[in-house]
C-alpha positions in Angstrom: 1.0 47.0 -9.0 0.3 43.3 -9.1 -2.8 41.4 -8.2 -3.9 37.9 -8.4 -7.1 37.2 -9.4 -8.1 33.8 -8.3 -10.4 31.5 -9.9 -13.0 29.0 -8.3 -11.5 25.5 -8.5 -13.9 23.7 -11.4 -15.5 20.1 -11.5 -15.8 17.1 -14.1 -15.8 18.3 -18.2 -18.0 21.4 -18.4 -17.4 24.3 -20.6 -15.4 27.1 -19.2 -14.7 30.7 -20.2 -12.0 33.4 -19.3 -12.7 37.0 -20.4 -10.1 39.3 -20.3 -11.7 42.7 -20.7 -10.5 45.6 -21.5 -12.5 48.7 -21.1 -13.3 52.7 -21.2 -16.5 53.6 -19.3 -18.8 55.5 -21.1 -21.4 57.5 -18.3 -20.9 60.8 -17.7 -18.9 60.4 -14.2 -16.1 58.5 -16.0 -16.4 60.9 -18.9 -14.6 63.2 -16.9 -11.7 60.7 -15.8 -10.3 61.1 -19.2 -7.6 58.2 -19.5 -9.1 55.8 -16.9 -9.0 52.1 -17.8 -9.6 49.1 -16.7 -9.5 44.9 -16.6 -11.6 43.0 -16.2 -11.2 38.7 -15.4 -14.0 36.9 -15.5 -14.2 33.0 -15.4 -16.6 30.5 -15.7 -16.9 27.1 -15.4 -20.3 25.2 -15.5 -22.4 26.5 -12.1 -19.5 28.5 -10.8 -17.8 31.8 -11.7 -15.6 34.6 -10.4 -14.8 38.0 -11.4 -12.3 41.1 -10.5 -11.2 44.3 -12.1 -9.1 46.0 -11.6 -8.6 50.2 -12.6 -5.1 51.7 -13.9 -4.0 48.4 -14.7 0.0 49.3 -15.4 0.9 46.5 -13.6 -0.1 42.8 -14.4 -2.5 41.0 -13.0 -2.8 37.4 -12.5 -5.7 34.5 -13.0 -5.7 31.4 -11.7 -7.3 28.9 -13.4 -7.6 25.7 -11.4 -8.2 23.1 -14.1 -9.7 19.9 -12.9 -10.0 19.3 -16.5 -9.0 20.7 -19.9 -11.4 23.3 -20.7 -11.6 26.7 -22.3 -11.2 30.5 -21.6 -12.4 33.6 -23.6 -10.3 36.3 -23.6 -11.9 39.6 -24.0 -10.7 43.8 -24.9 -13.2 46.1 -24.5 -12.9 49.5 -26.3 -14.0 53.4 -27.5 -14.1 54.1 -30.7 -11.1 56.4 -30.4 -8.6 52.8 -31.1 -7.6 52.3 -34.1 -5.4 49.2 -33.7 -5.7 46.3 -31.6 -4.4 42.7 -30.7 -4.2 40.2 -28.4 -0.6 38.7 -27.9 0.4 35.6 -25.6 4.0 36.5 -24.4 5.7 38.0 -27.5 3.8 35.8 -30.1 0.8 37.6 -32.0 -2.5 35.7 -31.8 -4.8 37.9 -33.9 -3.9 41.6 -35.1 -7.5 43.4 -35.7 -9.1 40.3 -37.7 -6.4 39.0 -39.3 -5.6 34.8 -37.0 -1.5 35.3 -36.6 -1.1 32.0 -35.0 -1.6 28.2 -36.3 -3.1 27.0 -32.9 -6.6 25.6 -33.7 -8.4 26.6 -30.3 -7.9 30.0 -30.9 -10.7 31.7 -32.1 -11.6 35.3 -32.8 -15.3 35.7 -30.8 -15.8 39.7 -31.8 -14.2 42.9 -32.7 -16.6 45.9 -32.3 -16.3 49.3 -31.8 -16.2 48.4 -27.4 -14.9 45.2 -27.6 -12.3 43.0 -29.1 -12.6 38.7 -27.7 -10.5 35.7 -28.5 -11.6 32.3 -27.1 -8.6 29.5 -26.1 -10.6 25.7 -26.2 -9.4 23.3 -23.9 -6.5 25.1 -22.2 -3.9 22.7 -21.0 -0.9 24.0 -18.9 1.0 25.0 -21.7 -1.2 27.8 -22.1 0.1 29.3 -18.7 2.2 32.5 -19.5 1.0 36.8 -20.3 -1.4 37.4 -22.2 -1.6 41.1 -23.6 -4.1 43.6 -25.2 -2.3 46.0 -27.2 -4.4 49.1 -28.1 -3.3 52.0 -30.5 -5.5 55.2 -29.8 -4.9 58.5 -31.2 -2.7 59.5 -28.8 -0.5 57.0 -27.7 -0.6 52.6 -27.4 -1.7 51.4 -23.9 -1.5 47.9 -23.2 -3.0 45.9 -20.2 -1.9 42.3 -19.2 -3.0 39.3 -17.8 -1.0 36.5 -16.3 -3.0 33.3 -16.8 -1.7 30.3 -14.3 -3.1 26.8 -15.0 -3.7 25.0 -11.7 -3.9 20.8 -12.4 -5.8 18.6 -10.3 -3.0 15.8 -9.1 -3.3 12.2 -10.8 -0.9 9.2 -9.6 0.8 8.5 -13.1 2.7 5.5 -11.9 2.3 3.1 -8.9 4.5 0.1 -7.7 2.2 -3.1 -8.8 1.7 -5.8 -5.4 4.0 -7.4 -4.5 5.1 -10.8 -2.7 8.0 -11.2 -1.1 10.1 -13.4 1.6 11.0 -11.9 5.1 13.8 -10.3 5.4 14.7 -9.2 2.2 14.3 -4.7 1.3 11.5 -3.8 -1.0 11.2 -0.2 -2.6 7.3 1.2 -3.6 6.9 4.0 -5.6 4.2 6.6 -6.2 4.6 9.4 -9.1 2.0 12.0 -8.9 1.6 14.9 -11.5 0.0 18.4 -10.9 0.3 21.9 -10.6 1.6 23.0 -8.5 3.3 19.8 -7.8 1.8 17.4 -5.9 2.9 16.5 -2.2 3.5 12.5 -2.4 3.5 10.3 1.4 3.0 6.9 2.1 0.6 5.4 4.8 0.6 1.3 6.5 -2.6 0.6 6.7 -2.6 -1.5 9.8 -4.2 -1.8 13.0 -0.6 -1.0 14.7 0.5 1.6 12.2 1.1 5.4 13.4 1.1 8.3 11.2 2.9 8.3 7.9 5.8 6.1 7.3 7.4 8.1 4.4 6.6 11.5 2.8 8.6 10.9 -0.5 7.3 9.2 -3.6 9.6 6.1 -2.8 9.7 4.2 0.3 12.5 1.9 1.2 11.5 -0.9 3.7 15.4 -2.6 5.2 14.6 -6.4 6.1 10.6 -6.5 5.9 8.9 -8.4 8.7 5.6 -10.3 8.8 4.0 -7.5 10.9 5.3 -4.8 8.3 2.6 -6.9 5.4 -0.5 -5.4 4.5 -1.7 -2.9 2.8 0.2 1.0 2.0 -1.7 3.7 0.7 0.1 6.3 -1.4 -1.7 9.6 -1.4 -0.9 12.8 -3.6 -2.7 16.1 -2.7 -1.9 19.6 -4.0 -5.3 21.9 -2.8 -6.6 21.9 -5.9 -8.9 18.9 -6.0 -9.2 16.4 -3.0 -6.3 13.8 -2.7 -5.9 11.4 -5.2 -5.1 7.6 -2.9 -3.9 4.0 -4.3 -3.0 1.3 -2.4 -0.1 -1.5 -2.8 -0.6 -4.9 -1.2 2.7 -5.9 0.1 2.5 -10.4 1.6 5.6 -11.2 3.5 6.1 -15.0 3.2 7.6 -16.5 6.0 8.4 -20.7 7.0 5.7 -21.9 9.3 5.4 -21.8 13.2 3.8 -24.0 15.0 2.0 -21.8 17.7 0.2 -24.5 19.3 0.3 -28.7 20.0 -0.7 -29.6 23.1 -1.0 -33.9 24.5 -4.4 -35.5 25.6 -5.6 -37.8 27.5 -8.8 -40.1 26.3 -10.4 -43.1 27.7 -10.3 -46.4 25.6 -13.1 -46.7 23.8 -13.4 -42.7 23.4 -13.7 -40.2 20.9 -9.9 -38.6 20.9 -8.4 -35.3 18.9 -4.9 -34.2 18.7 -4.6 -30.5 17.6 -1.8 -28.6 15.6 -1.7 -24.9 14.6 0.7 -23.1 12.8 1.4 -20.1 11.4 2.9 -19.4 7.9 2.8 -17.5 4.5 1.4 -19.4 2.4 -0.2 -21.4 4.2 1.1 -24.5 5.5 0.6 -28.1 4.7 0.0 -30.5 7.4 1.1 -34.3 8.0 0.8 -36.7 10.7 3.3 -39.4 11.7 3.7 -41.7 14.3 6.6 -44.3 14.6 8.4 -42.5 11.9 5.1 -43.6 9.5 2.9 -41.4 8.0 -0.5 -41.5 8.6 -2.7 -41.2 5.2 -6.5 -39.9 5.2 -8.9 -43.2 5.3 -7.3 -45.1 8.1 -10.2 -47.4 9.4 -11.2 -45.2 12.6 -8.9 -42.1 12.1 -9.3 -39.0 10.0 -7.6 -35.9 9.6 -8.6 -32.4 9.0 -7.0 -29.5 8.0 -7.3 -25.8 7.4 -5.4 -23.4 6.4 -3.9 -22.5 9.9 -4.7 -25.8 12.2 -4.8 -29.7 11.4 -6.7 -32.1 13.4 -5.9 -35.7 14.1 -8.8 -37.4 15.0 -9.9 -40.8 16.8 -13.8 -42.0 16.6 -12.8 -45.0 19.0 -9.2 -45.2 20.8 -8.0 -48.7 21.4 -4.7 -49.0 23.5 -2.4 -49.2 20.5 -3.5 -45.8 19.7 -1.8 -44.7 22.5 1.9 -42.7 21.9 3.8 -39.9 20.6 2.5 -38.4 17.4 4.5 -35.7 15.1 2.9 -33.0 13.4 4.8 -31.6 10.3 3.9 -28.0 8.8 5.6 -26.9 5.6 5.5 -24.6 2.6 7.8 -23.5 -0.1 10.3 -21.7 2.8 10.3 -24.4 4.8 9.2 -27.2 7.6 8.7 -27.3 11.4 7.6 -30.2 13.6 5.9 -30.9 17.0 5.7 -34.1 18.7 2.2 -34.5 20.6 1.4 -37.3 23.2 -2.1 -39.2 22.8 -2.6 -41.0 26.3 -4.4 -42.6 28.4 -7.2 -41.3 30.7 -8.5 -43.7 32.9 -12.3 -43.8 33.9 -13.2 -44.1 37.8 -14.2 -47.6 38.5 -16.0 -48.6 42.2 -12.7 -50.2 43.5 -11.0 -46.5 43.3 -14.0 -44.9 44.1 -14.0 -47.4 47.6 -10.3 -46.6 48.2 -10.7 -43.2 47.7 -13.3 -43.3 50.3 -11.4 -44.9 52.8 -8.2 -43.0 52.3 -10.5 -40.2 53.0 -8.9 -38.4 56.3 -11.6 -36.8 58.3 -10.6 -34.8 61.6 -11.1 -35.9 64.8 -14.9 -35.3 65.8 -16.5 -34.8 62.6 -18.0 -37.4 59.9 -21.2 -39.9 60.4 -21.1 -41.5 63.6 -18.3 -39.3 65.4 -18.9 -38.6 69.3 -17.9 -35.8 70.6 -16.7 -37.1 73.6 -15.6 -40.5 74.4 -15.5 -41.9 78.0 -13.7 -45.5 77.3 -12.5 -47.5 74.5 -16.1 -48.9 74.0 -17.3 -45.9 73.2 -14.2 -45.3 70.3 -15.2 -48.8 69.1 -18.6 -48.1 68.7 -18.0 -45.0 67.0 -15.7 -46.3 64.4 -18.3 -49.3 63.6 -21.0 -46.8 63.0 -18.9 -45.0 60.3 -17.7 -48.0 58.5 -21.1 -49.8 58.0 -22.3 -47.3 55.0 -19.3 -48.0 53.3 -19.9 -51.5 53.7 -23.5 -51.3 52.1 -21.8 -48.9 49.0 -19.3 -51.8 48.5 -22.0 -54.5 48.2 -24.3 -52.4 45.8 -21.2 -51.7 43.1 -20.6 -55.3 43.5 -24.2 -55.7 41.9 
């Protein structure tokens, strides 16, 4: 028969202890069971613990010991005082016969052997303590042996990790994530983005053909084997691309106004900005002009536009991949004077009937005459008033 005997998973660098007891019970109802055995695993790790026995154990058992760190087991025989030989043996290699240490390994140390009980102690068990471990007992009648199976469960730890990266659009990058563990770690990648779905590779290398500005950003690379919680580390992957200019719209300004002409771009790195106008470059401390810019947007601006300020502007964006232009038109707005504001009052249209001094019905000619005088003499007083 086999049985596993699992362990509680165990926390930060505490001492921890496996006893692997072998026993014959002594009260009088076992008395009468006359070759009963049994084994007994028991494992401790700080605040936590777990134990199982097992009777008649022919078979092997086996213990799982979920290591978050190194630490170390006890192993333990209990006896009669009908054995006359014992020892404990990892696989087929003797670790201590009786008293007598068969092995070289430091960490294992002999604890006891009594009349009812025989223990070894293994300090800071590492997976290559993972294998059988037997209790060989001669009695009078005949050896017995009972066995345990110790398996080493490892917490999983990303060994290796692809370092940031910067690189142009369009060309492949390949991350990689190694994880170690036992049992061996599952390994995905994640995009962290707003626009991202799901999981964009469940392998410990991911292969992006032909990157794309949307595909920068962050990717988290996450290893998990249920032993511990998930171990996560993240690559930062910038996608450089020439600038774009998104935005450069004309406007129109009175002379003697406050005037701004806007450019925004987009680009990775970030783009430079310069003005021209007539194929001349317009430099920072021009008498009346002064230009701003920001990592994404440049401003050209006026503090008092005169008429030869007037005309097409360019707006150049550049970085290390490369340039883009936009031409932009600063014109002129003119401001409503009372000569338009009188023509634009008599171009007015009304319909027939309504306005000041319209008569609803009109008998003769005199009438129509009268009418229209009416309606012209307040435009004739606003005339006089702009005039002054």
């Amino acid at each position: 028969n086999h049985s596993v005997l699992r362990g509680f998973q165990t926390q930060g660098h505490s001492a921890s202890v496996l006893r692997l007891q072998f026993c014959k019970a002594s009260d009088a109802e076992t008395q009468a069971k006359a070759n009963r055995r049994c084994l007994c695993v028991h494992w401790e790790q700080g605040a936590q613990s777990s134990q199982s026995c097992q009777e008649d154990p022919d078979g092997i058992s086996f213990f799982v010991v979920p290591l978050t760190y190194p630490s170390g087991p006890l192993s333990r025989c209990t006896i009669d005082n009908r054995v006359t030989r014992v020892a404990w043996l990892n696989r087929s290699t003797i670790l201590y016969a009786g008293n007598d240490k068969w092995c070289l390994d430091p960490r294992v140390v002999l604890l006891s052997n009594t009349q009812t009980q025989y223990s070894i102690e293994i300090q800071n068990v590492d997976v290559y303590d993972e294998g059988p471990y037997t209790c060989s007992v001669q009695t009078d009648n005949h050896p017995k042996t009972s066995r345990v199976h110790l398996i080493v469960q490892v917490s999983p730890k990303i060994v290796e990790i692809s370092s940031d990266i910067s690189i142009n659009e369009g060309n492949n990058i390949s991350l990689t994530c190694i994880a170690t563990g036992r049992p061996e770690p599952t390994v995905t990648w994640r995009h962290i983005s707003p626009k991202a779905v799901g999981f964009v590779s469940e392998d410990e290398y991911l292969e992006i053909q032909g990157i794309t500005r949307e595909q920068s950003g962050y990717y988290e690379c996450s290893a998990s084997n249920d032993v511990a919680a998930p171990v996560v580390r993240r690559v930062k992957v910038t996608v450089n691309y020439p600038p774009y200019i998104s935005e450069a719209k004309g406007t129109g300004v009175p002379v003697g106004q406050k005037g701004t002409l806007q450019c925004e771009a987009s680009a990775v790195p970030s783009a430079e900005f310069q003005w021209y106008k007539d194929d001349k470059r317009l430099v920072e401390g021009k008498k009346g002009v002064k230009v701003e810019n920001r990592p994404f947007l440049s401003k050209l601006i006026f503090f008092n536009v005169s008429e030869h300020d007037y005309g097409n502007y360019t707006c150049v964006a550049s970085n290390k991949l490369g340039h883009t232009n936009a031409s932009i038109t600063l014109f002129e707005l003119s401001e409503p004077t009372s000569s338009s504001l009188l023509q634009e009052v008599k171009t007015t249209t009304l319909p027939p009937g309504k306005g000041p001094g319209a008569v609803s019905e009109v008998s003769n000619g005199t009438s129509s005459r009268r009418a229209g005088c009416l309606w012209l003499l307040p435009l004739l007083v606003l005339h006089l008033l702009l005039k002054f």
